[in-house]
C-alpha positions in Angstrom: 113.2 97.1 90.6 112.6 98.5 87.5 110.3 97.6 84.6 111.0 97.6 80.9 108.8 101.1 80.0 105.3 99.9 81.0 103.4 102.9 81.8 100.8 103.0 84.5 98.0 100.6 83.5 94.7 99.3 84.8 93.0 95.7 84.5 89.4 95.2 85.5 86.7 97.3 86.1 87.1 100.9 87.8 87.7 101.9 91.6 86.3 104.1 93.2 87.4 107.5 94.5 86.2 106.9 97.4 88.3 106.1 100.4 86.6 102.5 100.8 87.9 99.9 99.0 84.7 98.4 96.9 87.2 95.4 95.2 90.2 93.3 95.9 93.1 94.7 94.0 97.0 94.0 93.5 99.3 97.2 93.0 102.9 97.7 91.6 104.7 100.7 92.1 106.6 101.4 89.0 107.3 105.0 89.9 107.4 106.8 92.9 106.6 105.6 96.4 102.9 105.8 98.7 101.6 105.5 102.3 98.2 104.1 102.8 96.7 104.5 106.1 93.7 102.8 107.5 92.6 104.6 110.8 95.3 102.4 112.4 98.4 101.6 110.6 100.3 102.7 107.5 101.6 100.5 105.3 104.5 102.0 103.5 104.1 101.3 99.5 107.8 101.5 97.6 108.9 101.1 94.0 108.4 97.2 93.1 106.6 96.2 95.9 103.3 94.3 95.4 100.5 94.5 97.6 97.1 93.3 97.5 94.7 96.0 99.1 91.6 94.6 100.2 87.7 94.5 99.9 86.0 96.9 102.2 89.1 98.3 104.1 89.0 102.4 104.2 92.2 103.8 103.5 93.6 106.7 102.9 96.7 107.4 100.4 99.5 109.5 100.1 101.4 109.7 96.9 105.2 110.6 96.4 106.2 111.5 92.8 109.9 110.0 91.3 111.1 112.9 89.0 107.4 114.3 88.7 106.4 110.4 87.9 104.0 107.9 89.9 102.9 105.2 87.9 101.6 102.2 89.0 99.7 98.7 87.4 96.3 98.0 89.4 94.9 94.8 88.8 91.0 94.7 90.1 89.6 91.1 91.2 86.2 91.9 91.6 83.6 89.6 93.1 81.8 88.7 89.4 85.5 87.8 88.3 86.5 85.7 91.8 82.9 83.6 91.3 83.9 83.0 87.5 87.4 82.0 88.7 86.2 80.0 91.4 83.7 77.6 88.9 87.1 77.0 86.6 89.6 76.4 89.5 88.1 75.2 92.9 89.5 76.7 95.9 88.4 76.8 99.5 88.1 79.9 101.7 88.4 79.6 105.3 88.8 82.9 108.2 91.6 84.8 107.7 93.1 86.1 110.9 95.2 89.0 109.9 93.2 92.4 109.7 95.5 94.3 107.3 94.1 96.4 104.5 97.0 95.3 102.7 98.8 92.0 102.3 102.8 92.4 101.1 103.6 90.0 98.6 107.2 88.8 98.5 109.0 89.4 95.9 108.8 86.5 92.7 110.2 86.0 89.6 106.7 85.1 88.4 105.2 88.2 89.5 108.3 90.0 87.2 107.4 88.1 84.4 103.8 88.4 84.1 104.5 92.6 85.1 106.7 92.8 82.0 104.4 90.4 79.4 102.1 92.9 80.1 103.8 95.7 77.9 102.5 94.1 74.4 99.1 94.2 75.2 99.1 98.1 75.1 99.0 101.0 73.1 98.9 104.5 73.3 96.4 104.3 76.3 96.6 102.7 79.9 93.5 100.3 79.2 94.4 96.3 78.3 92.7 95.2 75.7 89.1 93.3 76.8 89.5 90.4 74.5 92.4 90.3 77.2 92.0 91.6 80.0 90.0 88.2 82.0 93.0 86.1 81.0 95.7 88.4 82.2 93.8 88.8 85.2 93.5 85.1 85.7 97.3 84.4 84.0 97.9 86.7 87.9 95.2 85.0 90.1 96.9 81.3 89.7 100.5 83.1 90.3 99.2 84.6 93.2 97.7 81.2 94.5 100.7 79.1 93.7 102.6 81.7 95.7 100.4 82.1 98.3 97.3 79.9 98.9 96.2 81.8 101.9 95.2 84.3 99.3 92.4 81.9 98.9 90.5 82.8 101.9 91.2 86.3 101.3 89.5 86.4 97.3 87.1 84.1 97.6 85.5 85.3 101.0 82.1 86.6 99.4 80.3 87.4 102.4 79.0 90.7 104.0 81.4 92.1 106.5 80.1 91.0 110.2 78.3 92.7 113.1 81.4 94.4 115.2 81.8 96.6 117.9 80.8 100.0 116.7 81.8 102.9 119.2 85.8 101.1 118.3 85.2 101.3 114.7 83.9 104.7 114.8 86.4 106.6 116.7 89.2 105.0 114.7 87.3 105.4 111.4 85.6 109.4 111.6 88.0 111.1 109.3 87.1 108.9 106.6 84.7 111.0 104.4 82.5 108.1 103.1 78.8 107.6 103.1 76.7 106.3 106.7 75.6 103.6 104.6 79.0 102.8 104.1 79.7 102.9 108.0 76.5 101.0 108.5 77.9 98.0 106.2 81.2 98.1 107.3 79.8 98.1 110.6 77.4 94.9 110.0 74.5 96.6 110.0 71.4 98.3 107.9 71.5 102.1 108.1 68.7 101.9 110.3 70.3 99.8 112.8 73.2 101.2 112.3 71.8 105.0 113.3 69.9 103.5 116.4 72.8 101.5 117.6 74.8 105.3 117.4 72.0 107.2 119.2 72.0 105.0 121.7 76.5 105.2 122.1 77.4 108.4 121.6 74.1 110.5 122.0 73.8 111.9 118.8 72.8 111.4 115.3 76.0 110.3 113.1 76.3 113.4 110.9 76.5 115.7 113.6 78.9 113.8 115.8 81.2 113.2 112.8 81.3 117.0 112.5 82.2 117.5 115.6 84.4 115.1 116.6 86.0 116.5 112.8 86.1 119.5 114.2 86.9 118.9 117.8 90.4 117.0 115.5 90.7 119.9 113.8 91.0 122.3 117.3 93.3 120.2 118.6 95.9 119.8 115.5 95.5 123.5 115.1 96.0 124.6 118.6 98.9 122.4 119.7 100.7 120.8 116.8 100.4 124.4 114.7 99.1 122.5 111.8 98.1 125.1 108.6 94.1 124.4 107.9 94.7 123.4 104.2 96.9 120.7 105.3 94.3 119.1 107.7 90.4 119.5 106.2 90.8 117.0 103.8 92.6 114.2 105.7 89.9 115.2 108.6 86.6 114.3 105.8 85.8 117.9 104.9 85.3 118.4 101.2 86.8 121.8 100.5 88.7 124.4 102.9 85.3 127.1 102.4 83.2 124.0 104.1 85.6 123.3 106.9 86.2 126.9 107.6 82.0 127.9 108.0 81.8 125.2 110.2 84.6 125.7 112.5 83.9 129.2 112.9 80.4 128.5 113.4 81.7 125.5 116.3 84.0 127.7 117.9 83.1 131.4 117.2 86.4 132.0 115.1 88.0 130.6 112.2 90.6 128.0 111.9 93.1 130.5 111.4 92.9 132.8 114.3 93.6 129.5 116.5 97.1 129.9 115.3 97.7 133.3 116.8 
């Protein structure tokens, strides 16, 4: 599918770099291709396909340039948005059983339109106008709906994340390099709960198990699946290859390198 030369834009407030995901969004890929992955699955992202990645989900991405291109259109629906949205257009929210961090949209002529009446609200930058901005992003909120009112209990689900089990969520979830108060909400629970209820699992504080168990990964993927150490310290939550290497070494008595010989 291809798109009538609308470069990669933005609508809504910014995301964070972070691997959680702070806000709803909807993605296009104009250019290029992605995999997200969420601890459990990966959801394959191709040119023209929608998706709506949702609020506090931890994934991970992988992007594939198109002739040295990747350009995409992300379209935030944060919560002050959703509440605004909600007092215009009444919707109810119920459970949503699927556990995706991100929903496929089919394909809809609707979707292509608004996508390509988007092109004469910009200019030389990749930022709508704000006088805008809130009606484009409602203009794709009602398309959305009308397409699929499930969606409704998706958006408009403004409540803290629930109290789940967390020895599951932490071994699926320890190469995520995000904040423990991130695992803590995520998790259900204050940081203070959140550090006691971890003691009292896996018999250690939660910074020093995730370095370990990091590290522990990082043995394994070195010693029996040959894996080079810069293509494994960042997708195993350590910041920079100097970081990873100290505290290998310092782990196992030799450095990541000597593993492969």
């Amino acid at each position: 599918m291809k798109f009538n030369n609308i470069q990669s834009c933005h609508l809504g407030p910014e995301i964070s770099p972070e691997q959680f995901i702070p806000e709803h969004f909807f993605i296009v890929l104009m250019k290029g291709s992605m995999i997200a992955f969420n601890g459990n699955k990966n959801y394959q992202v191709n040119e023209g396909d929608y998706y709506i990645a949702r609020k506090n989900h931890l994934v991970r991405y992988t992007k594939y340039k198109n002739d040295d291109d990747f350009e995409k259109i992300i379209i935030i629906f944060d919560e002050a948005f959703l509440k605004k949205f909600l007092e215009r257009n009444p919707f109810s929210a119920t459970a949503f059983s699927s556990n995706d961090s991100f929903l496929n949209l089919e394909k809809s002529p609707l979707i292509r339109n608004f996508i390509d009446s988007l092109q004469p609200y910009y200019g030389d930058g990749e930022k709508i106008d704000d006088n805008f901005s809130d009606i484009k992003r409602e203009e794709l909120l009602l398309i959305l709906l009308k397409n699929n009112p499930e969606l409704s209990n998706v958006f408009f689900n403004f409540g803290a994340p629930e109290k789940i089990d967390l020895e599951e969520f932490m071994l699926r979830n320890f190469r995520f390099n995000i904040h423990l108060e991130r695992f803590a909400y995520l998790t259900g629970r204050s940081l203070s709960s959140f550090k006691r209820d971890f003691q009292k699992i896996f018999g250690l504080n939660p910074g020093k198990w995730l370095t370990q168990k990091r590290l522990e990964e990082a043995h394994f993927l070195l010693r029996n699946e040959k894996r080079k150490p810069n293509d494994i310290y960042l997708d195993l939550g350590f910041e920079d290859l100097s970081h990873f290497s100290f505290a290998f070494k310092k782990e196992f008595g030799i450095s990541p390198s000597e593993v492969l010989v």
